[in-house]
N, C-alpha and C positions, 0 to 999 in steps of 0.2 A: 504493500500500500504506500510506505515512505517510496519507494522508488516511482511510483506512480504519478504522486505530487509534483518529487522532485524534474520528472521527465516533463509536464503541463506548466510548472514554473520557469524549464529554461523554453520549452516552445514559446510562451507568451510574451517570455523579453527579448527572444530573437524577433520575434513580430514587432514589438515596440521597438525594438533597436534602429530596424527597418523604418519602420513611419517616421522615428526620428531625423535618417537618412535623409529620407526623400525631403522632409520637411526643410530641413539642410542645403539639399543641391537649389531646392526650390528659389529660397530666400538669395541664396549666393546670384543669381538671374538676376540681371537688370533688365528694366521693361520693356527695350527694343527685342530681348531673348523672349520674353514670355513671349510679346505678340506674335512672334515666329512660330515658339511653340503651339498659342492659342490657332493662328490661322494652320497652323498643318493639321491641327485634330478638325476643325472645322470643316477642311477638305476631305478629308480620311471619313469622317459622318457622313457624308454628301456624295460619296462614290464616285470622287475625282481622284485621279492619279496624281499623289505625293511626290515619286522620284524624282520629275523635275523639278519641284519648288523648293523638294529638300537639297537636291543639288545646288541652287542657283543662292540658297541661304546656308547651306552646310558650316562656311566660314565664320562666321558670326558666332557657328558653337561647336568647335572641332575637338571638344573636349569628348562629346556623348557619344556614346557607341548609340545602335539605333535600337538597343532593348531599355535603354536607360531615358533614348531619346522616348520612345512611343510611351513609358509610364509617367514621364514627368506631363507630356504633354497631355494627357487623358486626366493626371490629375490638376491641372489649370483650367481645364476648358471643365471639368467636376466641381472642385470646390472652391476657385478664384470668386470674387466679386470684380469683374473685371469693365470699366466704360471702354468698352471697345470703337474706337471711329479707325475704320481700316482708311490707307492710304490711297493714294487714287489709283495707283498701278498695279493694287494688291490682286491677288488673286481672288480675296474673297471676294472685294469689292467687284470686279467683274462678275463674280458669280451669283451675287444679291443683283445686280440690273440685269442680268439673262432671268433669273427667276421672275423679276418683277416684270419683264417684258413680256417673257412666256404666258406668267398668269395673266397678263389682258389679253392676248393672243386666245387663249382659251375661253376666256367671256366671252370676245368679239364670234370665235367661232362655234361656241354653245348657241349663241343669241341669232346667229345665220341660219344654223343650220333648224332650229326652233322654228322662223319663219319661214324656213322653204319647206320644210314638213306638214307644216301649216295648210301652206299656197297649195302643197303637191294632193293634199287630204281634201282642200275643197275645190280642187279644177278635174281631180278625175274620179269623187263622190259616187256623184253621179252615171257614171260610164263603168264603175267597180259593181255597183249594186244590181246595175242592170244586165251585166255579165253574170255574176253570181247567181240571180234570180231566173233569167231566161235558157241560159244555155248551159245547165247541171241537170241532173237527175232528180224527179219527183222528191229523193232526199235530203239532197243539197238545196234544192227549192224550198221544201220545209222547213232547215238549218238557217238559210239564208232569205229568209221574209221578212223583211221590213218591221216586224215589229220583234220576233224572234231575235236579227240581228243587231237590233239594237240594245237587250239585254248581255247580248254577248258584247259586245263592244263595250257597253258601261263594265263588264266584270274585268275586260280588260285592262280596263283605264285601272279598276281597283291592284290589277296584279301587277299593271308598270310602275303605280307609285310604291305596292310594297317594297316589289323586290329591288326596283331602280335606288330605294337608299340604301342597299347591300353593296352598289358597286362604287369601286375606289375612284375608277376613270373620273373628274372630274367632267366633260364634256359628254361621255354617255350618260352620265347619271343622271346631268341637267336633261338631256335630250328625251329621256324614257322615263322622268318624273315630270314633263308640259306635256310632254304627249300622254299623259295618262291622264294629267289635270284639265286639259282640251278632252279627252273621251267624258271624262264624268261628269263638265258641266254639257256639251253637247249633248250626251247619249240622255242624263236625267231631265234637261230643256225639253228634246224629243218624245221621252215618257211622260212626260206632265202637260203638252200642248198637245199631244197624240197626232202630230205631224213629224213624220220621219226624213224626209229631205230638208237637207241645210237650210236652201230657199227660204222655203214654208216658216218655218219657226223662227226664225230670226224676222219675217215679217211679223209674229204673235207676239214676241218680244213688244217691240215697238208698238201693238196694237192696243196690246195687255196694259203696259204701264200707263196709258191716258184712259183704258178702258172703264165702265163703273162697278164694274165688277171685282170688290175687292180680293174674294177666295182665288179668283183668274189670275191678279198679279200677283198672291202670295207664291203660288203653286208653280208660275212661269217664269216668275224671275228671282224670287226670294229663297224657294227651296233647293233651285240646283245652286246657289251661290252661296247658302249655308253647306251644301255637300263640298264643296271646294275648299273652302273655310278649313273645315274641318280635316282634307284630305292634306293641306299644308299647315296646320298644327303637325299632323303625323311625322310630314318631311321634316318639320324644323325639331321638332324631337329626337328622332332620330337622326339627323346631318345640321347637328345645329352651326358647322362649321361656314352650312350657306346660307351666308346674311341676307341676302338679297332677299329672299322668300318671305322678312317681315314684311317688305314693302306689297309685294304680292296679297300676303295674308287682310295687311288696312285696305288695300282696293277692294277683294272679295266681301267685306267686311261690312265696308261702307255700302260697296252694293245691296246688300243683302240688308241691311235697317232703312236704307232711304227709300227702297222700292216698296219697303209696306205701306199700304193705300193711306193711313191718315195723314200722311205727310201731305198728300195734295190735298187736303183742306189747308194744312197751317203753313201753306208756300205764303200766302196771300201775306200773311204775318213775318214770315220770317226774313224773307228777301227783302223789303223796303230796307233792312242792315246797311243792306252793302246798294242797294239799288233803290236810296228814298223816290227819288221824279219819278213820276207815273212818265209811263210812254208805252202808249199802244202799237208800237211799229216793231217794238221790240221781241226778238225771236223767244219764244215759250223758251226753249235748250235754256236761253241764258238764265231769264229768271230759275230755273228748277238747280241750275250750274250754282248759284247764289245760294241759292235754300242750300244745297250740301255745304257748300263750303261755310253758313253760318254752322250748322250742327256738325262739321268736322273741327270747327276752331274750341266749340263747347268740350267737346271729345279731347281734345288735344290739351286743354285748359285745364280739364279735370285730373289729367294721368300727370301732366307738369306738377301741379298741386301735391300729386302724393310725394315727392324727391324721393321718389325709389329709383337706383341705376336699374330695375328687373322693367321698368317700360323704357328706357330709351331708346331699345332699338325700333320700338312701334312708332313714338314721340318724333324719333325723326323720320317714319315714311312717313306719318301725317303730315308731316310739317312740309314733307319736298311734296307732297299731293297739292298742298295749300297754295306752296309758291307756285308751282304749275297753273294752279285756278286762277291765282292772282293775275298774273299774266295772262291768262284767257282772260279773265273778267276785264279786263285794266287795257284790253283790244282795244281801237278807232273804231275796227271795224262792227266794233256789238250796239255803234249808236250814230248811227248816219242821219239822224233827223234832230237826235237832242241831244247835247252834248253835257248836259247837266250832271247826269250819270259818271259819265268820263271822266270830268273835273274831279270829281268827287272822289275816285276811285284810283285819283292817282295820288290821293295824297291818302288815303288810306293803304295805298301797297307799298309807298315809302316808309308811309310808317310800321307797318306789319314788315317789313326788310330791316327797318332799323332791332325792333325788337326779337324779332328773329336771330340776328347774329349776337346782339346781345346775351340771348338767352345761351345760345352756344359758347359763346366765350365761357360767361359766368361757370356753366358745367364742366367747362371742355371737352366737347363734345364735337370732333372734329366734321361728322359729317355735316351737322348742323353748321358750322363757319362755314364749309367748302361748299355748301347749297344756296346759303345765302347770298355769296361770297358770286355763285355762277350764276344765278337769278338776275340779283342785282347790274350784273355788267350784261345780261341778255334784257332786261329790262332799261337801259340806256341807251342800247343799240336800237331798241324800236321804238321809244321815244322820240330819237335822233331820228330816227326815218320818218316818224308821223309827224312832226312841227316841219319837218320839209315838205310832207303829201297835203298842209294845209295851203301854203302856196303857189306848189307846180307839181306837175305829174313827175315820177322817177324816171319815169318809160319815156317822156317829152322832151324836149325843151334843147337848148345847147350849154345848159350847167350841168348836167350830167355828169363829169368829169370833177367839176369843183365839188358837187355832194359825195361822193365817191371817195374822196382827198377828205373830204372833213369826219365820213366817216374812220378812215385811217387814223386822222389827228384823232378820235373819240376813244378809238380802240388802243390808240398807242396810252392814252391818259388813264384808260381806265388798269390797264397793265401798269405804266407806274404808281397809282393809288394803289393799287391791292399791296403792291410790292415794299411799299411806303408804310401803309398802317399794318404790316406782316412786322416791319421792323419793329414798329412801336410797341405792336403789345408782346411779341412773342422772343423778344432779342433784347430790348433795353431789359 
């Protein structure tokens, strides 16, 4: 038993002897060694080939054999506290802007390939169902009837959003959780309008929501827009890595409360908000555009209110929903008879811009700055285009060239402002 001890006492100080070591070589490193170290273990994680970097830096530590090198370096990039700002020729540094380049590369081409699957779904609808239906066997015929197939399609949608957050691919996975999210609000639209061509329901869509029939809009536009709701809770549960999906989740969201029928009683009330002047020339869309955007700023009012970080990623799709509206709302073109509207609504979007990026600072909340921040300088630019369309057409005239030029000077201004109060709040 003494021998026992004794054997687990000297293991244990050979191991502490060790940690001591390493603790040792570590300290003896000066920082231009460590970031050596740190950026080779960085590559080494990352599935780039070391030889050459450790070659081209070897000198700098020609002390380390490469068993001594790879545990020093694993334990820096493990328990260091390290502000890492790599240098501009580094290798990491190249390797964080290929990654950051890649991952837009992959949105851009998630977000393509989303809408030609789209395009391809409703230009050859039509020409697939009547293949299927006509020229199969009395079994396939039955498989494939229009109302049959359209169960099958919504179960489909149910089995691309399961399974699609099982897959890693970031670009399949977006691809085969919208295509499933387009089958379940389609295929449940089609079951509840009991018209199964695209055409057809999408005109009951539109017919439904001014209809007076309130159970007809709940069931047309309400119910399959709570199934969607719901089918992106699931994604964002499960792949809560894609942010993006909040934003998704407040559109489906809003559709699905503002389509229930009493809202058109309390437009009449709610709009005058943002739209006091009566004016009968004005398009229905807009005022109804107004009513949302009053009950998305309540919505958006209420969840700021609670200061929990567990709504800000809602907080800010509502908010880039809002600036969007603003911007509609805040058009020339929503009042070509009365401009009283207009006036009005541009100093209400200044100021909802103003308190907007505020509210983002305050939190730090960057997406909310960088919404604001792109709003406000797209909101400038049509400004600048409409105080010019109140004296001469774009399309007309022989200043052409000078409006063109002064858009330029606007664009150039509004890039040194952003660039200017970026220094002020986030560097002094």
């Amino acid at each position: 038993m003494k021998k026992i001890v004794f054997l687990l006492f000297l293991f244990c100080t050979s191991l502490f002897a060790q940690e001591i070591h390493s603790v040792d070589e570590i300290v003896s490193l000066n920082d231009s060694q460590k970031k050596i170290l740190y950026e080779y273990e960085v590559l080494k994680k990352n599935g780039f080939e070391t030889d050459q970097f450790w070659l081209k830096n070897k000198n700098q530590l020609p002390e380390l054999d490469d068993a001594v090198r790879d545990k020093l370096a694993a334990q820096i990039f493990a328990n260091s506290d390290i502000v890492y700002s790599p240098p501009k020729d580094a290798a990491v540094q190249f390797w964080l802007k290929t990654q950051l380049l890649t991952n837009w590369m992959f949105y851009f081409s998630a977000f393509i390939a989303i809408c030609a699957l789209i395009a391809l779904f409703k230009k050859y609808w039509g020409l697939l169902i009547n293949v299927l239906i006509r020229g199969l066997a009395p079994l396939f015929r039955f498989l494939f009837s229009p109302v049959l197939l359209t169960y099958e399609l919504f179960l489909i949608g149910v089995v691309c959003v399961i399974f699609g957050c099982l897959i890693d691919e970031f670009v399949l996975r977006t691809v085969i959780i919208h295509l499933g999210l387009f089958l379940l609000w389609s295929q449940s639209t089609a079951l509840f309008t009991k018209e199964y061509w695209v055409k057809k329901y999408f005109f009951e869509i539109e017919n439904k929501f001014w209809g007076t029939n309130p159970w007809e809009t709940v069931k047309t536009i309400c119910l399959p827009a709570i199934i969607v709701t719901l089918a992106l809770v699931y994604v964002l549960y499960k792949v809560p890595v894609d942010v993006f999906y909040n934003y998704e989740i407040v559109v489906f969201g809003l559709a699905a409360v503002y389509a229930l029928p009493f809202w058109r009683s309390l437009e009449k009330y709610l709009y005058p908000v943002l739209l006091p002047f009566k004016n009968d020339y004005r398009a229905r869309s807009i005022n109804s555009l107004a009513t949302c955007t009053v009950i998305a700023i309540v919505v958006a009012a209420v969840l700021i209110l609670q200061w929990s970080a567990v709504f800000y990623p809602v907080i800010a799709a509502l908010i880039g929903l809002l600036l969007l509206s603003f911007l509609v709302l805040s058009s020339k073109l929503n009042y070509r008879y009365n401009y009283k509207n207009y006036y009005y609504l541009q100093f209400v979007t200044v100021l909802f811009l103003a308190v907007v990026f505020m509210y983002g600072f305050y939190i730090h909340l960057n997406e909310i700055i960088w919404f604001s921040l792109i709003t406000t300088s797209i909101f400038i630019v049509i400004k600048y285009m409409e105080v010019i369309s109140f004296f001469s057409d774009w399309k007309r005239g022989k200043t052409w060239a000078w409006k063109l030029l002064g858009l330029a000077v606007v664009l150039w201004l509004l890039g040194k402002s952003i660039l200017y109060v970026s220094k002020i709040l986030f560097v002094s």
